[in-house]
N, C-alpha and C positions, 0 to 999 in steps of 0.2 A: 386688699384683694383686687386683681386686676380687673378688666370689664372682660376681659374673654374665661378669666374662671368663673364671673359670675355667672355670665350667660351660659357656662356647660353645667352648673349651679343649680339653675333653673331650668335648663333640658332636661336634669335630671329629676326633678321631682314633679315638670310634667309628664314625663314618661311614667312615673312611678303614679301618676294620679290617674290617668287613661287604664293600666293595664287595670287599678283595682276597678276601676266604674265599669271596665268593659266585663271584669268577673262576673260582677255581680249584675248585671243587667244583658249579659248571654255573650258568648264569646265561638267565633267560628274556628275548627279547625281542617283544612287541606291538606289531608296528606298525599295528593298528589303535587303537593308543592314542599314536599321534604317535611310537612310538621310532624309534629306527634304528640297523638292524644294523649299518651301518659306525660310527656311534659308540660302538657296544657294544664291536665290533671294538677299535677305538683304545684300547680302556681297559686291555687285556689283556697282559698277558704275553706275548710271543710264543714263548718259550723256555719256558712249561709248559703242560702237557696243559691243555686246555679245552675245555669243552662247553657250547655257547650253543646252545638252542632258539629256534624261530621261530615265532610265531605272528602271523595276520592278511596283511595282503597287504601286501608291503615294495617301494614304487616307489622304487627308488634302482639305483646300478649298484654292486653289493657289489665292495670289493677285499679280497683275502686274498692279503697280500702279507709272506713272511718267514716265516711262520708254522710251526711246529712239532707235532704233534699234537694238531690242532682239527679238533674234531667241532661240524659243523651238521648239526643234527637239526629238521625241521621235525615240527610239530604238525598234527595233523589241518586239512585246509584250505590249508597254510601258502603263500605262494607269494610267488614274487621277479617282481616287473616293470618293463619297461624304462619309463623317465622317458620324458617328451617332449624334454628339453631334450638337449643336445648330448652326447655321449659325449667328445667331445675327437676331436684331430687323430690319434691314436696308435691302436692297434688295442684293441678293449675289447670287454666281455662284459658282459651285467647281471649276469652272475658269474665274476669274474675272479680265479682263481689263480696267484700268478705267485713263484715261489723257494721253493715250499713244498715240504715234507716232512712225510710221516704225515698226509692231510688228509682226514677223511670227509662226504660232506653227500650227506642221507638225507630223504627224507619228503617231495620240495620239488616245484612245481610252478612254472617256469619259462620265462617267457613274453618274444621279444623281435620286434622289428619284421623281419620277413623283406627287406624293401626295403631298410632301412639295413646298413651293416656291420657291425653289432654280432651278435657271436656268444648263445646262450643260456648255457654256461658255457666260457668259456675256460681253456687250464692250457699254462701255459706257462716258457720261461726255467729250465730244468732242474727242474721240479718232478718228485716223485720219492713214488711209493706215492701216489696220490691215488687214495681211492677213489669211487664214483660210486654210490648204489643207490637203487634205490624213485624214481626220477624220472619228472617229465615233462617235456618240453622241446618247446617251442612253437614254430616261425620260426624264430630263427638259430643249431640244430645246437649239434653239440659240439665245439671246435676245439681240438686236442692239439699242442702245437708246441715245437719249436729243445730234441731233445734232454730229452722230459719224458715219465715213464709212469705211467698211467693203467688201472685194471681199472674195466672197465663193466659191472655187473649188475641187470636186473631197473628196464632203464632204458627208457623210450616217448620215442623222437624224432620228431616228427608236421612234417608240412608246413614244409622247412626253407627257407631262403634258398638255398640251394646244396644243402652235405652233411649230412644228417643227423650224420654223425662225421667229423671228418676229421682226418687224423694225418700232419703236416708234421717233417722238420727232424730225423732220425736217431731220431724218436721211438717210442713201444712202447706198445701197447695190447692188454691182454686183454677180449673182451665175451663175455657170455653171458646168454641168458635178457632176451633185449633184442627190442623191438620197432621197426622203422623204417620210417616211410610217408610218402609223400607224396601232396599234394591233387591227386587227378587233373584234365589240364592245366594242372600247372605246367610250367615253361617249359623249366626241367634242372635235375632234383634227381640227387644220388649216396645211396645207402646208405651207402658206406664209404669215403672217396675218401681215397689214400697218396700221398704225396710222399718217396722217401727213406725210408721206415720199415717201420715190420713190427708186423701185428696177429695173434694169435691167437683165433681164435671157433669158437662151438660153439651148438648152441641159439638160434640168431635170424634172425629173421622180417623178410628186406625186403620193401617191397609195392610197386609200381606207379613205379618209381624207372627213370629215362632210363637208368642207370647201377646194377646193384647192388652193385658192388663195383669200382674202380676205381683199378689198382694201378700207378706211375707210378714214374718214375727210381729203377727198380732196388728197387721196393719187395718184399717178401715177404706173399704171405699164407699165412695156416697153418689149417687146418682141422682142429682135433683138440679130443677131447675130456678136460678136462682135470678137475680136483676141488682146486684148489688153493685153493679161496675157499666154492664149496659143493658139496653132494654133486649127479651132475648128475641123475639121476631123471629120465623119461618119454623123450620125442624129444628127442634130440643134434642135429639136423637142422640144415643151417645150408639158408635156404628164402629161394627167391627166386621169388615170386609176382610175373607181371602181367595182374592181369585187365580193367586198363584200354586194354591194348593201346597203351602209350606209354612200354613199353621198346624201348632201341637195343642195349644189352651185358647179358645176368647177369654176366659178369665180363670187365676187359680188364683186362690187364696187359701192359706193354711195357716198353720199355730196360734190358731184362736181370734185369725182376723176375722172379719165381717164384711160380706157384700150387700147394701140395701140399695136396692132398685126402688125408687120414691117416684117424684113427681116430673121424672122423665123416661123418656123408653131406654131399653140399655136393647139392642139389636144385634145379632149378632147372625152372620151366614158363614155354609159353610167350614165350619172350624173343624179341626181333628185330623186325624189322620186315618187311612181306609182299613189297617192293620187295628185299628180297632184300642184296646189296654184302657187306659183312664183318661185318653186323650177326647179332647170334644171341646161344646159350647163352655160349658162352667166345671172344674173341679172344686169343690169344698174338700181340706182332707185334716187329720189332727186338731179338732175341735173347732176348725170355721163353719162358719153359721151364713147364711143368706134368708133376707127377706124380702118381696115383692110386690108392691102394688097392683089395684087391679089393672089389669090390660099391659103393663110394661114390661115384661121380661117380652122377648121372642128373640125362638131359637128355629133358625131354620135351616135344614139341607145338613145338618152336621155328616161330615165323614165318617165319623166316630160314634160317640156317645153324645147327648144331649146335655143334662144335667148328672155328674157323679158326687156323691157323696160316700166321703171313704175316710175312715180312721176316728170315730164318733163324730161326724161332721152332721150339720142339722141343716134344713133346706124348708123352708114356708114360701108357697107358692101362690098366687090366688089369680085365676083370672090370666094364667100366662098362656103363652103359644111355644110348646115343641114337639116339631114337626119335621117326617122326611129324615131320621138319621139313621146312620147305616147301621147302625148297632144298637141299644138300646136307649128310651127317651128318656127315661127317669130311673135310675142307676141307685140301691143305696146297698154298701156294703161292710162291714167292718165295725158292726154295731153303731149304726149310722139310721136318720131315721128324714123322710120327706114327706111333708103332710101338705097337700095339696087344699086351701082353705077357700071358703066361697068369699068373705070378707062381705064389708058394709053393702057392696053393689048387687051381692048375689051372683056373678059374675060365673060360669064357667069356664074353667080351664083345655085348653084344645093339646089334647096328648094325643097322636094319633100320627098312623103313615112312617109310622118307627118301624124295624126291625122286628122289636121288641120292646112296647112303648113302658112297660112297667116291668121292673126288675128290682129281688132283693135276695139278698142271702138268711140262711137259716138265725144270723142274731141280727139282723137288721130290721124296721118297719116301712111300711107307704100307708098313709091314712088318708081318707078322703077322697077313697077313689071314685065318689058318687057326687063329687064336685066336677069330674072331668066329663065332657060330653061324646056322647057316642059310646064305646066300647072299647075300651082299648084293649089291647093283647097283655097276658100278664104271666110272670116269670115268677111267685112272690109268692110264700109260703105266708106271711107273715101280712096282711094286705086288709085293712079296714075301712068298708064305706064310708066311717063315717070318720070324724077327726081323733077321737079319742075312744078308747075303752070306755065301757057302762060304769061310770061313775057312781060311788053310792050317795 
């Protein structure tokens, strides 16, 4: 062998010894200097921890697919945006997580076409610990899906195609400290929209969303405040603002889901609409249930209705505040029943400055109305001081 093959010899297998040391001990990518993340991606290891940085603005649709604890961390500026050209026939994200485990991406600024079906980060196909933070998410929301979980914190989802978050398919999602809007008159955005699944939140702020929370085939939501990821410091609040007047539900939940308000406030203004029908603070309908701690549910100024229970829906209240709605504050119809309970604190409930603050139909019930303070006005054939019937 000659000395100049040996020497390209040995270029070559320090080249080959650099790129794996640079893998695995974090490697930068610029795509404003022509790189690209998916081919950084592809060079790596998938079974060892890695940490690829992002800089410049990367138009490509990232796959993270397989992956094992990989950290993308973006750099001041850094942002991911959707191509113009096709995404493909298959469902895709400009960032798409799919069989992962242990997966963080931090720092990014993520932009996708609200019109097309592409999601802004997608995670799906049993992905499992993926974490989310310091984001922003532009047009097509966050989509969680088929069995994959997800903690979201400290994450801005703006003007989505649909859902700002949405969590399909037995999946699980913790958020907190998260921000969700949409551009008023859009056509129907959701804050939080469930299929099937179960989120827990604390600390986040939906704005002007048709829907703020919308919890579907048997989904769970859980409103509690937790410390498992960080400490929670200031308002816990979980806040459903419309001050564009072009929400229908703060929350609906149906086929058997459940809404429990725990150990943070779930708040809600303003919601409904003025024409009145099933629209407002909370719908339960087709066998959802809601329960409430004391002092956390409040509903105020609804357009609409306050709280509706419709289709044998069940509503345990203790200790809440609805107030101020244009139409009736506590709704139960369809063989549907809302018991208003004092709980451990003795706590009354503040229904009052409704409409119609108590309302029920001829097979419906309201019990406890000697839990609520003051007087309320009442609609309600069917209407018990106390919680229950005289038991023998």
């Amino acid at each position: 062998m000659t000395n100049i093959h040996r020497g390209f010899v040995s270029l070559l297998i320090l080249v080959s010894f650099t790129t794996v040391a640079s893998a695995s001990g974090g490697i930068t990518v610029d795509c404003n200097k022509g790189q690209s993340l998916n081919q950084a991606l592809a060079k790596l290891d998938k079974h060892t921890a890695n940490t690829v940085a992002v800089s410049g603005t990367c138009t490509e649709y990232v796959q993270v697919i397989g992956f094992q604890n990989l950290t993308l961390k973006g750099l001041a500026g850094a942002s991911l945006v959707q191509p113009s050209t096709s995404s493909g026939t298959l469902f895709n994200g400009v960032l798409f997580i799919e069989s992962s485990q242990s997966v963080m991406v931090s720092g990014l600024n993520v932009s996708a076409d609200p019109t097309t079906p592409v999601a802004g980060i997608g995670i799906g196909h049993g992905s499992t610990d993926v974490r989310l933070r310091f984001l922003t998410v532009t047009g097509g929301g966050i989509v969680v899906f088929e069995n994959s979980q997800v903690s979201v914190a400290y994450v801005t989802s703006q003007s989505p195609g649909y859902a700002a978050l949405a969590i399909y398919d037995s999946s699980d999602a913790h958020v907190e400290h998260c921000q969700f809007t949409a551009t008023p008159g859009s056509i129907w955005n959701v804050g939080i929209a469930l299929g099937a699944s179960h989120v827990t939140l604390y600390a986040t702020t939906i704005t002007d969303m048709q829907v703020g929370i919308g919890a579907y085939q048997g989904s769970i939501v859980d409103v509690v405040n937790y410390n498992t990821y960080y400490s929670t410091g200031g308002s816990t609040d979980v806040s459903i603002q419309n001050p564009a007047g072009a929400n229908f539900y703060g929350v609906s939940v149906d086929g058997g889901g459940s809404l429990n308000v725990e150990s943070a406030r779930l708040v809600i203004n303003k919601a409904g609409q003025t024409w009145g029908g099933t629209t407002g603070g909370v719908l339960l309908s087709d066998g959802a249930t809601m329960s409430t701690t004391t002092g956390n549910l409040i509903i105020n100024g609804s357009n609409s209705q306050g709280v509706v229970a419709l289709n044998n829906a069940h509503a345990t209240l203790t200790g809440a505040t609805v107030s101020g709605s244009g139409h009736g504050g506590l709704v139960a119809a369809n063989m549907s029943t809302i018991d208003v309970a004092l709980g451990n604190s003795n706590s009354l409930s503040t229904v009052g400055g409704n409409s119609v603050d108590l309302f029920c139909d001829s097979t419906s019930w309201l019990t406890g109305s000697a839990n609520i303070a003051g007087k309320p006005s009442a609609q309600c054939t069917n209407l018990l001081t106390t919680e229950t019937v005289l038991l023998p």
